[in-house]
C-alpha positions in Angstrom: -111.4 218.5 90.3 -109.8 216.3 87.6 -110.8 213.2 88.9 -114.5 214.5 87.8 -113.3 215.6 84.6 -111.6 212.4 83.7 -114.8 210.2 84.5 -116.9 213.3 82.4 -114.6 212.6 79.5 -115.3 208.1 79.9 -118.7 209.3 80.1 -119.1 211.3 76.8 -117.5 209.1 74.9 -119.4 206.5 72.2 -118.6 203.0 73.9 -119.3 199.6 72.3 -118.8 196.1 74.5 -118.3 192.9 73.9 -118.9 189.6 76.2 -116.0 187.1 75.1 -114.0 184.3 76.9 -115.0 185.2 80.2 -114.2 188.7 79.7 -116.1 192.4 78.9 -114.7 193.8 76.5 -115.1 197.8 76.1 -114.1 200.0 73.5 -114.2 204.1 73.5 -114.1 206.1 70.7 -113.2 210.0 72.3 -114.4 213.2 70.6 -110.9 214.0 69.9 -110.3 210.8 67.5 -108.2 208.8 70.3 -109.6 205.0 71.0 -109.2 203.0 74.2 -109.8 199.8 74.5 -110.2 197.8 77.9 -110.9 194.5 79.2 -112.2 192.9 82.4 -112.8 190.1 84.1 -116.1 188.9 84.4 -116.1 187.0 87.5 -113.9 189.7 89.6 -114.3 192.9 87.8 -110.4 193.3 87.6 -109.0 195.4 84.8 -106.5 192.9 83.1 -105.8 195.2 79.9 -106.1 199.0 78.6 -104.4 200.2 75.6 -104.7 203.5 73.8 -104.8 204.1 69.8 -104.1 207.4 68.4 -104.3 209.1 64.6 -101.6 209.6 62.9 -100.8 213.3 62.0 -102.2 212.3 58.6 -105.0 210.6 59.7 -104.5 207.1 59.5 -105.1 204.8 62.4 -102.0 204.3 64.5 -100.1 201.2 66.9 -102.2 200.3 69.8 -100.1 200.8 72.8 -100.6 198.9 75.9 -101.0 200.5 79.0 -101.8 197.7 81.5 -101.4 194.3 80.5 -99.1 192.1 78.6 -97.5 193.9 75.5 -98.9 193.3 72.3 -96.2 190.1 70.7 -94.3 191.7 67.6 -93.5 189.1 65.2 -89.7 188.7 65.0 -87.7 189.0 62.1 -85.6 186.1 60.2 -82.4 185.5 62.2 -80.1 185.9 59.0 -81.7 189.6 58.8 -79.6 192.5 59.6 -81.7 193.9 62.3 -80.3 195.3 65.6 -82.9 194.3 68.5 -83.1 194.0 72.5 -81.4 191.9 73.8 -83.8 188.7 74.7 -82.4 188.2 78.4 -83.2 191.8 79.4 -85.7 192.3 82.3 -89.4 193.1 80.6 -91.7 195.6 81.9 -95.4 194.9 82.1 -98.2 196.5 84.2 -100.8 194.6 85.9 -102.9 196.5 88.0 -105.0 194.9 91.2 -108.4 196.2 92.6 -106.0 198.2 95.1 -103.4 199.3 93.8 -101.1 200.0 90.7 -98.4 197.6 90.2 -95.2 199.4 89.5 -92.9 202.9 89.6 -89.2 203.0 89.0 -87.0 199.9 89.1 -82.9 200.0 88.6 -80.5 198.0 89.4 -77.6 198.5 91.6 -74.8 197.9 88.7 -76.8 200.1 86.8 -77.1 198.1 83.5 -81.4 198.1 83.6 -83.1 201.7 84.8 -87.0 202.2 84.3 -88.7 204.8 85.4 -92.2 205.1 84.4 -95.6 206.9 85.4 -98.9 205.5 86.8 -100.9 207.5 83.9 -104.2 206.8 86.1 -102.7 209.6 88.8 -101.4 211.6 86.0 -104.7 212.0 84.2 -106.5 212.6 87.5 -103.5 214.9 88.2 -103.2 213.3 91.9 -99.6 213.4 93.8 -97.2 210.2 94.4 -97.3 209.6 98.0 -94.5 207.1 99.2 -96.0 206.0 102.2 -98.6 203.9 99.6 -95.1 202.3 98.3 -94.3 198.7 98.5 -92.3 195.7 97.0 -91.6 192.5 97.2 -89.3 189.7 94.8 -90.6 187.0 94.2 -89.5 183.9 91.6 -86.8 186.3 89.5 -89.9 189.2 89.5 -89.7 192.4 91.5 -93.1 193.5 91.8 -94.0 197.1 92.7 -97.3 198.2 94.3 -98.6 201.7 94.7 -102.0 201.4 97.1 -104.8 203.4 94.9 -106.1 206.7 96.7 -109.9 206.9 97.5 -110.6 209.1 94.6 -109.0 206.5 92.4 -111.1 203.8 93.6 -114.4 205.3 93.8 -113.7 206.6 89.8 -113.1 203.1 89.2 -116.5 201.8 91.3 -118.3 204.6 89.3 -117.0 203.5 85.7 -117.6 200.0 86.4 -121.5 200.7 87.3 -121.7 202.7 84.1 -120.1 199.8 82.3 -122.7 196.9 83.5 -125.2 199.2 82.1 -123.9 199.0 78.9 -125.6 195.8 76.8 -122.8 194.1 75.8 -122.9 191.1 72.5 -121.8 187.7 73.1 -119.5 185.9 70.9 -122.5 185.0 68.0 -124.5 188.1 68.8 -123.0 190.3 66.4 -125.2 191.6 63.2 -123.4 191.3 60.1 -124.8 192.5 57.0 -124.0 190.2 54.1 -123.7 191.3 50.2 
């Protein structure tokens, strides 16, 4: 089953964590070179951000990208620069994930100016079907939000990966040992 393979994979890997601002803090280093980092609450257990690092064909460490959470802030270039870039009054797309379900699947609009369709790469890695009856939506102060309820396998891979994770001894803020020269 995938769902087993993908929890193997967490497993195996080297993880380090960190106890900061009310939050754990886990990093992964894979076999394969990729890096994942995560971050929970520490009062609920909720995932509030995962992003992904890869190496660059050369080797060198690439962007983090953000797969749940708040996109990482680019800085923005000088006004007088000659720079084409998004418009500012564009809708933004973030994910934020509940202890039930995913938040979000394809949104458009009906004058067609903003389409985006994107995947719940949670299913995809556990290589588990969309079902539409888990669908729902609702609009709320100028934000459409779009849940997909999590399937059982989903949850109890999550349950799982958390008990793993409160194993793990994670270093407060001060805790870290840094050799000096």
């Amino acid at each position: 089953m995938a769902v087993q393979s993908w929890i193997d994979v967490l497993k195996s890997s080297k993880k380090t964590a960190l106890i900061h601002d009310g939050k754990r803090k886990i990093h992964y280093l894979f076999i394969d070179g990729k890096e994942m980092a995560e971050e929970y609450d520490l009062k609920t257990d909720e995932l509030i951000v995962r992003k992904w690092r890869h190496k660059s064909t050369l080797g060198a460490q690439g962007q983090w990208q953000v797969e749940i959470g708040d996109p990482l802030v680019v800085p923005v270039p000088s006004s007088d620069s000659d720079v084409i870039k998004e418009n500012c009054s564009n809708p933004v797309f973030t994910r934020k994930d509940t202890k039930t379900s995913f938040q979000c699947i394809i949104i458009k609009t009906s004058n067609k100016k903003y389409y985006k369709k994107f995947s719940v790469v949670d299913l995809d890695r556990s290589q588990l079907p969309l079902d539409s009856s888990a669908l729902s939506f609702t609009h709320t102060n100028n934000t459409l939000i779009v849940s997909y309820k999590k399937p059982k396998e989903i949850l109890i891979l999550e349950e799982e990966l958390l008990k793993e994770l409160k194993k793990l001894k994670g270093t407060g803020e001060g805790d870290v040992d840094c050799k000096t020269q």
